[in-house]
N, C-alpha and C positions, 0 to 999 in steps of 0.2 A: 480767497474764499471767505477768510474773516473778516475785510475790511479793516487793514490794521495798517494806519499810515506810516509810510516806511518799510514795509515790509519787502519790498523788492531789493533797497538800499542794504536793509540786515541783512539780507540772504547772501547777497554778492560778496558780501564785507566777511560774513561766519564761513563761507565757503573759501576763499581764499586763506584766509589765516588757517584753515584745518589744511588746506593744500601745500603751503610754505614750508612747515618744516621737513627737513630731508630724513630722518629717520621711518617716517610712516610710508606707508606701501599704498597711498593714495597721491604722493609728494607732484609738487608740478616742476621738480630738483633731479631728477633722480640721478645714479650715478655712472652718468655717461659722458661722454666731451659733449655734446649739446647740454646735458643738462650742467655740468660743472660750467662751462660757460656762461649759462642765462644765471645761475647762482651768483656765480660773481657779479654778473650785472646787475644783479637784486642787490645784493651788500654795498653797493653804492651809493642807494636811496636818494641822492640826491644829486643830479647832471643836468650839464650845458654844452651842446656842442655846438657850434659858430656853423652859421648856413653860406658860405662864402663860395664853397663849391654846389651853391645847387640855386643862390641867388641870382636872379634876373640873365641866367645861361642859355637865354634863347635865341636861336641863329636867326637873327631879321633879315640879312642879306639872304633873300629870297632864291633867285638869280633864274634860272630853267627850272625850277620845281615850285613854279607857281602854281599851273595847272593841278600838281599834286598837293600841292597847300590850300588851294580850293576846296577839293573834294575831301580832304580831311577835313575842312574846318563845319562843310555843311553837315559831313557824316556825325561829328563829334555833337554840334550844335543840335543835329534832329534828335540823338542820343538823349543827350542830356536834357530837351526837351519833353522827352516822354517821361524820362525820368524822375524829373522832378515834378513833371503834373500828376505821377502817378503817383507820389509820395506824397506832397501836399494836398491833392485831394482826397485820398486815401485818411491823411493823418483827421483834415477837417471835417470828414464825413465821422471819423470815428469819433468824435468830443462832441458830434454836434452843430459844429459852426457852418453848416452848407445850407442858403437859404434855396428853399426848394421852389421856388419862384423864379428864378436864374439861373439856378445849380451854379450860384457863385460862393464864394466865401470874402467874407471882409476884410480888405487889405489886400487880396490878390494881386493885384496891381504891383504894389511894392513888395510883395513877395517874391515874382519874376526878377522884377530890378535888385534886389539882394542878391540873388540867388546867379544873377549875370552878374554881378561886377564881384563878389566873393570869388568863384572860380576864377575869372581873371586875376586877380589879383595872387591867389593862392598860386598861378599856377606860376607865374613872378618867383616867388617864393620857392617853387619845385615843389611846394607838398599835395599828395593826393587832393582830389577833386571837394572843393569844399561845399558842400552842397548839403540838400537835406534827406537825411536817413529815417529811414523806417523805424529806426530804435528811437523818435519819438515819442511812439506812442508808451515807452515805459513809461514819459511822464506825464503822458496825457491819463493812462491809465493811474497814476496816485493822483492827478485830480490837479492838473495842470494845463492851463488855457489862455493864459494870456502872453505876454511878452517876456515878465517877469519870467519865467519856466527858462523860458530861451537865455534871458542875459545870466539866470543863476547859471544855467551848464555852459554860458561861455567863459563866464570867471571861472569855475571847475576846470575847463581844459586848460585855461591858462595858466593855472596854478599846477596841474599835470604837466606842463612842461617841463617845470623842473626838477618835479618827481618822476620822470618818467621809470625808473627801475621798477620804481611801487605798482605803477599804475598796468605798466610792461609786464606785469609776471601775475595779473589776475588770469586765472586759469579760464578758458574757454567750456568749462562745464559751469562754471561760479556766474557768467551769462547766461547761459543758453536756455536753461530754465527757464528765467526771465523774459526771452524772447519765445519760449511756448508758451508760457502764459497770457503774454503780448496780442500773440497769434492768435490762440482763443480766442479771447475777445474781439478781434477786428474781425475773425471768419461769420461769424454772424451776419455780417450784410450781406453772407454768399445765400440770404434765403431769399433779398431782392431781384435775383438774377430771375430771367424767363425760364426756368426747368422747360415749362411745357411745350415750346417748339425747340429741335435741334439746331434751326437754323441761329438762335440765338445761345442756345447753349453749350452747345460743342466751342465756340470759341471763348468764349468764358471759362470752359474748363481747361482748355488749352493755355489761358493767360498762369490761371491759378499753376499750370503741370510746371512751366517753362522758368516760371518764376525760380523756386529755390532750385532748381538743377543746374540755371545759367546766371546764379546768384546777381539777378538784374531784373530791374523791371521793367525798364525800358525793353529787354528782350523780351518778357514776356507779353507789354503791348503790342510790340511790333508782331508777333509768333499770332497774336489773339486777330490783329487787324486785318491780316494777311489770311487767314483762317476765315474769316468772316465776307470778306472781301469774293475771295475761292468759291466757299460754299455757297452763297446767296448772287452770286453771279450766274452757279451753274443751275441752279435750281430756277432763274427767270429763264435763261437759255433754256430749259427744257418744257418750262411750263410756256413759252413762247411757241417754240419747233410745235410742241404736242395741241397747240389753241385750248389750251386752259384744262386740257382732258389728265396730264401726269401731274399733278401736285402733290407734294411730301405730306404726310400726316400732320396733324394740326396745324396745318397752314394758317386757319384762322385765329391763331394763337400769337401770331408774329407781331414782334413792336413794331407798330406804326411809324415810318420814316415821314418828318415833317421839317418842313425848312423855316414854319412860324416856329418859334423859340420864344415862351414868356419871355422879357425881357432884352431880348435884339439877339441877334448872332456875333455880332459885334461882343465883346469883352466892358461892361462899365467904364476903364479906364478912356477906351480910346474913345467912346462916344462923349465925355467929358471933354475929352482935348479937342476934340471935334467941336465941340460946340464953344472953346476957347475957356475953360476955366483954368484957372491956374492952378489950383490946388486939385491936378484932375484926380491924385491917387487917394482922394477923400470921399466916399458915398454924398452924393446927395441926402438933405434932410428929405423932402420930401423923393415922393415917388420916381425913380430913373426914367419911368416911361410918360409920365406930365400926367397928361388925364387920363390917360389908359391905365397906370398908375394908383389915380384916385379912385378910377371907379372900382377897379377892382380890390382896393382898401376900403371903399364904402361896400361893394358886395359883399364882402366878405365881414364884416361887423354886421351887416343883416341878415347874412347866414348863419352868424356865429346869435344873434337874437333866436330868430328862430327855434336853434338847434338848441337852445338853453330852456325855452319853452317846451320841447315837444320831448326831450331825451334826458335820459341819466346818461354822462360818460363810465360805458362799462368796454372796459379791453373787449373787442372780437363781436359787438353784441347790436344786431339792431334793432333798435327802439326807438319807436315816433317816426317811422319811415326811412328814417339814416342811418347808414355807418355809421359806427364807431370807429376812426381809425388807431390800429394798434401803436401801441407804444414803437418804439423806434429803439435800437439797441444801446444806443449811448444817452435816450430818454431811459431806458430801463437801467444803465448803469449808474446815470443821476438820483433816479431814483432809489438803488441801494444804498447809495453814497446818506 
């Protein structure tokens, strides 16, 4: 609320250390075999334990359970597909970085390819799925956006390896906070959602229910696509049978399904490799679409004349014949900043 850099870092750090010691009747110690357990483990503060049993322990000898190595692997792969598109676009919508001409974000490309050959690799290792979390956004929220952000909390986990006692016994209220605050800020774009027709909003809210209850978000894509898929199948079926006479309340409200997509359906990357660059994981300098591209970088400078001519930029306000469009939430959070 005050705009006080560091403040999420202080919190975690002042709520732990008041958690630690075992005397207070808030302790994250207390005196049980679990807690005298995890204590000891704290008094440690510093450990290494050798990955020997959990290093590269995967049965390749396939043999008769290939079929079943198939369907796991597509199941897993659709999973963590959703997953992580919903987490990185999620994350880049929140900062900002989604350019609304594509609804791409920059470096997507090599964001997938991380994000595949990390889990592989991790999974070598035996450790959970290394992929990208939601609790980004704590440092998107102190004002973190580039790469930097990423490599300092990958030296932090590293350096948590060996501390893990310390890092092991932050109490789960000394977070949580943290991610409600988090939360806050990110539920804002839930005023982007279509309210006004159910056919677009019931699975929306569905995505939103599913999510913290099957602590996933891939589940709650899948929960929301499936929902969406259901109702808007049955609602044509019925407005079919009836020849146009049963149609749901604001039907004229519904987003428009289009297969033109500013910028291709296709993904930046692959229409690069397509077209044989080599550095396909690079934006083009100029325009992705060539002269469709341009012209609509030249409309859009004689819009933006125009509109300089004829309006004051006021939030919410038309003047000179135009909208104003409002601030955006991670524009209004730059803006605090």
């Amino acid at each position: 609320m005050y705009r006080v850099k560091g403040a999420i870092i202080a919190g975690i750090l002042l709520v732990s250390v008041i958690s630690w010691p075992r005397p207070t009747n808030v302790t994250y110690f207390p005196h049980s075999a679990l807690g005298n357990d995890s204590f000891d483990f704290f008094k440690k503060v510093v450990t290494f334990h050798k990955i020997e049993s959990t290093l590269v322990q995967q049965e390749w000898d396939l043999g008769q359970a290939g079929g079943q190595f198939g369907l796991a692997l597509i199941t897993f792969l659709y999973v963590d597909i959703l997953d992580a598109t919903g987490t990185m676009y999620s994350m880049a919508r929140f900062c900002g970085a989604i350019d609304e001409r594509t609804q791409d974000f920059e470096g997507s490309a090599m964001a997938y390819t991380v994000d595949a050959l990390r889990i592989s690799i991790g999974s070598l290792f035996g450790s959970s799925p290394v992929t990208a979390f939601v609790e980004s956004g704590a440092g998107i929220s102190e004002g973190g956006k580039t790469g930097l952000t990423a490599m300092t909390t990958g030296v932090c986990f590293f350096v948590s390896i060996f501390f893990s006692p310390i890092f092991a016994s932050i109490p789960p209220w000394a977070t949580g906070c943290t991610l409600i605050l988090v939360g806050s800020m990110m539920v804002r774009v839930a005023a982007d959602i279509n309210w006004r027709y159910m056919g677009d909003a019931i699975p929306a809210f569905v995505c939103l229910a599913v999510m913290p209850f099957t602590y996933s978000i891939a589940y709650g894509l899948i929960a929301g696509i499936l929902t969406y898929a259901l109702l808007n199948t049955l609602v044509k079926v019925v407005e079919v049978l009836s020849c146009g006479k049963i149609v749901p309340e604001n039907k004229e409200f519904q987003d428009p399904w289009t297969y033109k997509v500013p910028g291709g359906v296709l993904p930046g990357w692959m229409r690069r490799l397509a077209r044989g660059k080599r550095d396909f994981w690079r934006e083009d300098d100029e325009g992705e679409l060539g002269g469709a591209g341009a012209g609509a970088k030249a409309g859009t400078k004689a819009g933006a004349g125009a509109e300089s001519e004829s309006q004051v930029e006021l939030d919410g306000v038309v003047k000179g014949g135009l909208r104003v469009k409002p601030l955006s939430a991670s524009e209004e959070f730059d803006k605090l900043s």
